[in-house]
C-alpha positions as a LaTeX table, in Angstrom:
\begin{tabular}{lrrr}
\hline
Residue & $x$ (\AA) & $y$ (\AA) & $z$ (\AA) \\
\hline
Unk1 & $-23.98$ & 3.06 & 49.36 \\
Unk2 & $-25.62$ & 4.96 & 46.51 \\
Unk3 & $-29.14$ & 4.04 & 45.55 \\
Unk4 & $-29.41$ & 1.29 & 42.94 \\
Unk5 & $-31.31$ & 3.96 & 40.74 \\
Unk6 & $-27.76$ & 5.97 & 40.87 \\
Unk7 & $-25.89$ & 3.38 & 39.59 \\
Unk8 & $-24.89$ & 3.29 & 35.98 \\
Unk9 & $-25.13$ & $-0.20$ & 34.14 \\
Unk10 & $-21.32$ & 0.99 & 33.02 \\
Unk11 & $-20.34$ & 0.93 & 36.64 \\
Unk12 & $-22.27$ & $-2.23$ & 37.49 \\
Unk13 & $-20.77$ & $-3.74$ & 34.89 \\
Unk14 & $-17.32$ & $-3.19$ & 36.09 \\
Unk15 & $-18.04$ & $-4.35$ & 39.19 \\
Unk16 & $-19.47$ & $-7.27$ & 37.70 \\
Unk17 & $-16.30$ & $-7.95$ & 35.76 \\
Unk18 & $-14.50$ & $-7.86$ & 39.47 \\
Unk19 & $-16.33$ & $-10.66$ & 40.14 \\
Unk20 & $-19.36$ & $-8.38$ & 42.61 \\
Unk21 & $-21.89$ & $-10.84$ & 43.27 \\
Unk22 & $-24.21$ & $-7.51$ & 44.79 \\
Unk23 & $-23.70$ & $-5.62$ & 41.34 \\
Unk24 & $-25.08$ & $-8.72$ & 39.21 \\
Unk25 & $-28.17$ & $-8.79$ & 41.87 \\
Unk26 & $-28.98$ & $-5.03$ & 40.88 \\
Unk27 & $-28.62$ & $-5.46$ & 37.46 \\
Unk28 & $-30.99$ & $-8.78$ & 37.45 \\
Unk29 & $-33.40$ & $-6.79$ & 39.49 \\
Unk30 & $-33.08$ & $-3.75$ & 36.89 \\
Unk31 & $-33.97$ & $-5.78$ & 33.49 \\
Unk32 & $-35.03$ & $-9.20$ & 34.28 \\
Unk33 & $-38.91$ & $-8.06$ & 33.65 \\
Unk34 & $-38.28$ & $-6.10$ & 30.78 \\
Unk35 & $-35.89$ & $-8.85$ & 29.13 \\
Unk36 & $-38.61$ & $-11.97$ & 30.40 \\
Unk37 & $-41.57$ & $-9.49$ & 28.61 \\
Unk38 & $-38.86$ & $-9.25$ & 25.44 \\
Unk39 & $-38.52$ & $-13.08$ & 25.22 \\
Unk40 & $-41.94$ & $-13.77$ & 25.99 \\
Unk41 & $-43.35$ & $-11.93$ & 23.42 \\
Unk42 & $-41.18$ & $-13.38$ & 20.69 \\
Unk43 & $-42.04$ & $-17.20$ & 21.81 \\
Unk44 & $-45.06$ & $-16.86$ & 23.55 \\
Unk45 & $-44.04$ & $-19.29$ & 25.99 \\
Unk46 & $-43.48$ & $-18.74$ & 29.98 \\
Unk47 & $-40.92$ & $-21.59$ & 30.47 \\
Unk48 & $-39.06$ & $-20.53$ & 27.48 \\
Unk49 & $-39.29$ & $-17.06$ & 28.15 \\
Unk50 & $-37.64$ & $-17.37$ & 32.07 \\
Unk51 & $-35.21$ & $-20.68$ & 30.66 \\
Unk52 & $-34.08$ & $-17.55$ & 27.89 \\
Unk53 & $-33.32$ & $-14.90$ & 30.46 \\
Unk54 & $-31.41$ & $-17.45$ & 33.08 \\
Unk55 & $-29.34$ & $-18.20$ & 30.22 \\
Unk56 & $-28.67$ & $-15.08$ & 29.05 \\
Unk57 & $-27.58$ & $-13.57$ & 32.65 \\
Unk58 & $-25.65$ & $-16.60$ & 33.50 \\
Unk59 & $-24.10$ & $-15.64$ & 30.03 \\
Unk60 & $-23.14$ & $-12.13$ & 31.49 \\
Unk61 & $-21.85$ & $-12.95$ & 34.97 \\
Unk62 & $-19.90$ & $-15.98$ & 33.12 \\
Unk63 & $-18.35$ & $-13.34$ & 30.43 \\
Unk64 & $-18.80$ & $-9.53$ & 31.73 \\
Unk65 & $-16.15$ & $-8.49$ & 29.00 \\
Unk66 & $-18.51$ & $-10.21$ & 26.00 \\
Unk67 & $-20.41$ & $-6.29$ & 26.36 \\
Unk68 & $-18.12$ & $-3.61$ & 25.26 \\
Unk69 & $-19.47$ & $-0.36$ & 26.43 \\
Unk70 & $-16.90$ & 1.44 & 23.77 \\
Unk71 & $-18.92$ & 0.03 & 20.70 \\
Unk72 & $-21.62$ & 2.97 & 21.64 \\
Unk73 & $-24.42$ & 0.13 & 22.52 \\
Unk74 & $-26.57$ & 0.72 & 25.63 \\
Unk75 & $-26.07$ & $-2.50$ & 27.84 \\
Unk76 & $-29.59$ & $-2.80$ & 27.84 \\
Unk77 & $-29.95$ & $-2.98$ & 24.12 \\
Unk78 & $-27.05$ & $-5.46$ & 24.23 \\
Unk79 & $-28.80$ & $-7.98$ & 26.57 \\
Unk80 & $-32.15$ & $-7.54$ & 24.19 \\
Unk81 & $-30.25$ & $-8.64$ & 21.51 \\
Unk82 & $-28.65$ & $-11.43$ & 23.18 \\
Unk83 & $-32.72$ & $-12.43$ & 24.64 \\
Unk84 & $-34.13$ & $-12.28$ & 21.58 \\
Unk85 & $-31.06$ & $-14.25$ & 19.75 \\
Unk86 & $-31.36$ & $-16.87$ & 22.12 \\
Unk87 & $-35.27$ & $-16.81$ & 22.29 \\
Unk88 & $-35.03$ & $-17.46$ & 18.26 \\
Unk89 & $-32.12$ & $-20.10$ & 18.29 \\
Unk90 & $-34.68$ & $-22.01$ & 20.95 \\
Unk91 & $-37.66$ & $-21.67$ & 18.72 \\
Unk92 & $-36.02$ & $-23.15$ & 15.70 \\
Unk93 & $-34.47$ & $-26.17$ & 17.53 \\
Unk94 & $-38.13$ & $-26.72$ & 18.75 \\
Unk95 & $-39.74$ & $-26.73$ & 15.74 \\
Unk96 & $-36.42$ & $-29.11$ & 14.39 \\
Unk97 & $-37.71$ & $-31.08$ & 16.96 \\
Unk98 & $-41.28$ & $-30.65$ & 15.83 \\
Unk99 & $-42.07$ & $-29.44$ & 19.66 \\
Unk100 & $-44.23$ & $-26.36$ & 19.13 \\
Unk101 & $-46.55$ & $-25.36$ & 22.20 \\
Unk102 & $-49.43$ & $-23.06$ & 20.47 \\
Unk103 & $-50.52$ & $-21.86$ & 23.77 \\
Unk104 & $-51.94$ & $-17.95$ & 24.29 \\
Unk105 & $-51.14$ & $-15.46$ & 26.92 \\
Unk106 & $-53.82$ & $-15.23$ & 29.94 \\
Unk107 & $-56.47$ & $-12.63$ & 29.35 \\
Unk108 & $-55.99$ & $-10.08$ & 32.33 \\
Unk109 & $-59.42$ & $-9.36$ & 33.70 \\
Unk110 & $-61.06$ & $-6.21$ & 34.28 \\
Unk111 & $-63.90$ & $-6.22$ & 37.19 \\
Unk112 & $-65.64$ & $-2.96$ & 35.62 \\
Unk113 & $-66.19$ & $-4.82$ & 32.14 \\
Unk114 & $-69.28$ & $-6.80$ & 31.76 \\
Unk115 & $-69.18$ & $-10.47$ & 30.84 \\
Unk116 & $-69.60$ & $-10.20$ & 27.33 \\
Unk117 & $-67.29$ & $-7.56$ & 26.89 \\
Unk118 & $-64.66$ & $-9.50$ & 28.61 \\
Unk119 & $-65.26$ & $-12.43$ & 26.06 \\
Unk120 & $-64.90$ & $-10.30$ & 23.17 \\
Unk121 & $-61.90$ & $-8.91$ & 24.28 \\
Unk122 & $-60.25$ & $-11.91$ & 24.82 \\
Unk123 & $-61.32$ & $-13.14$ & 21.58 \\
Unk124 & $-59.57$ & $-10.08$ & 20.18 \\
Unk125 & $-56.45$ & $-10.39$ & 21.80 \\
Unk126 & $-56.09$ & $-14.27$ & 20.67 \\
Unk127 & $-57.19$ & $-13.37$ & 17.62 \\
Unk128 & $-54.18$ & $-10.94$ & 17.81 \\
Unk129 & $-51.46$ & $-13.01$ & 19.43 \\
Unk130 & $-52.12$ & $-15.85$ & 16.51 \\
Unk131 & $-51.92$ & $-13.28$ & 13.78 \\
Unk132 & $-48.47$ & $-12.22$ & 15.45 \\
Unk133 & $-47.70$ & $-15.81$ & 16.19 \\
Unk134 & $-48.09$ & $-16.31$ & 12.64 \\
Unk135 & $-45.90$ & $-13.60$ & 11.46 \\
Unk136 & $-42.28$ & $-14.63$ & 9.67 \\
Unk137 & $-39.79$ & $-14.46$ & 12.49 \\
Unk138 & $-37.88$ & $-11.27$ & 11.87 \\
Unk139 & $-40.97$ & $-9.16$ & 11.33 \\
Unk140 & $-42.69$ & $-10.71$ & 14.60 \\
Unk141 & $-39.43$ & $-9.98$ & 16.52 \\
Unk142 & $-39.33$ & $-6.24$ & 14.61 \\
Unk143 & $-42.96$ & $-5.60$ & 15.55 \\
Unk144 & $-42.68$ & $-6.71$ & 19.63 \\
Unk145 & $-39.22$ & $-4.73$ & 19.67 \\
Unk146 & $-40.15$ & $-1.54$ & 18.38 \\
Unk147 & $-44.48$ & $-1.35$ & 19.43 \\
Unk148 & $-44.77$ & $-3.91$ & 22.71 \\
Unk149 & $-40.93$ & $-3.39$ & 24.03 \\
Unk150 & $-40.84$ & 0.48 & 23.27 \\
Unk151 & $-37.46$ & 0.51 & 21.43 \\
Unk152 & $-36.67$ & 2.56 & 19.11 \\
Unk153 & $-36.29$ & 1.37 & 15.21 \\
Unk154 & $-32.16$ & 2.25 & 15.89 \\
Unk155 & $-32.03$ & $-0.34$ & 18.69 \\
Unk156 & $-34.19$ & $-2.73$ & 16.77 \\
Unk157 & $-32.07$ & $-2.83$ & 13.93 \\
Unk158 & $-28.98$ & $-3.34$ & 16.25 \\
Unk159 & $-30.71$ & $-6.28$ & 18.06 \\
Unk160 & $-31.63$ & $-7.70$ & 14.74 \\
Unk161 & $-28.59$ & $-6.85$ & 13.35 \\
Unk162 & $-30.05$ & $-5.00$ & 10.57 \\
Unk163 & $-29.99$ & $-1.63$ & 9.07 \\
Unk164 & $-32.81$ & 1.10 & 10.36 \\
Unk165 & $-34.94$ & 1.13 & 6.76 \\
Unk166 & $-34.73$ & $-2.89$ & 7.12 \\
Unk167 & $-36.45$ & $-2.28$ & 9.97 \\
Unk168 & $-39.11$ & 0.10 & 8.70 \\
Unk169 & $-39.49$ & $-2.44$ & 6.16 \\
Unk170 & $-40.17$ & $-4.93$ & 8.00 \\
Unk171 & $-42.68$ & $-2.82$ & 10.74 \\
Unk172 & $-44.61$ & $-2.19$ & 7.46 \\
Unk173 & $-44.69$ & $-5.67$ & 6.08 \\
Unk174 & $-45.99$ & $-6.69$ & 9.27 \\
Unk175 & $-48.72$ & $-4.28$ & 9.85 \\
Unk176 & $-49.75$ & $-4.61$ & 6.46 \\
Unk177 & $-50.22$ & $-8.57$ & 7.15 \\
Unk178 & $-51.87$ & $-7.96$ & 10.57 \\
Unk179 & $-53.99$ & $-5.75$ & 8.88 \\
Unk180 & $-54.84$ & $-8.17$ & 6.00 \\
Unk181 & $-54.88$ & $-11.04$ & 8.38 \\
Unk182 & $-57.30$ & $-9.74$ & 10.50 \\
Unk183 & $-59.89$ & $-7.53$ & 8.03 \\
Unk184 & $-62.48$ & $-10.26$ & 8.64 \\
Unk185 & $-62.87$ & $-9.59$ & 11.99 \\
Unk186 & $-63.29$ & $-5.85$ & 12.18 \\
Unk187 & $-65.74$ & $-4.15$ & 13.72 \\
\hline
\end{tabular}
């Protein structure tokens, strides 16, 4: 058998579609960290974030044929836009519910900084997250798509389901807030 690296997502998926258990193993192992890291940094929140990408998987063994290769979308764009749709959906029934968990993402620790240096830098990076966190929706989902996820603004506006300049628009409405939002603490 090939390599899993040799394997196209187009051919995985039609073995999927046939019902191959092994296919839908190498395709979880191929994008469940980069679709967890896509949901998590549009909620935040590590249950939500793994809850989000069960679902969504379960979605694609359950219904293969709901991704059609022939609309010219990369299957990995397509299961973005299906984590961050259901990410979003989950968020809004939480806050219906008035359920909102304002917790922060773990500073990772580097041995070689000093103590102090470590504290500022977590400061910084909560200081961050909230300013994100705080974002409207569509430009905190534009900004972790296109500078934390590495997509470009095409495949952003796709997953949104938005034009390219809505996009850019919306990248430079939230930088501009970010940078607003966080002046005071320059330096």
């Amino acid at each position: 058998m090939a390599d899993e690296i040799d394997i196209t997502d187009e051919s995985l998926m039609g073995r999927i579609c046939n019902g191959d258990h092994q296919a839908f193993e190498m395709l979880v192992n191929r994008y469940h960290q980069v679709l967890y890291s896509a949901a998590f940094r549009t909620c935040n929140d590590v249950d939500l974030s793994e809850d989000v990408v069960q679902e969504a998987l379960l979605k694609l063994w359950k219904k293969p044929q709901s991704f059609d290769s022939r609309k010219g979308v990369k299957l990995s764009t397509w299961m973005y836009r299906v984590v961050v749709n259901l990410t979003l959906d989950k968020l809004r029934a939480k806050k219906r519910r008035g359920v909102w968990s304002d917790d922060t993402i773990d500073s990772i620790s580097d041995d070689r900084m000093s103590a102090i240096e470590q504290m500022v830098m977590n400061e910084r990076q909560e200081l961050l997250e909230k300013a994100i966190m705080k974002l409207p929706e569509r430009q905190r989902v534009a900004l972790n798509l296109c500078f934390f996820e590495g997509l470009s603004n095409k495949e952003a506006a796709y997953i949104l389901g938005v034009g390219v300049k809505a996009v850019e628009s919306l990248l430079m409405r939230a930088k501009a807030s970010l940078k607003n939002n966080l002046s005071p603490w320059k330096g």
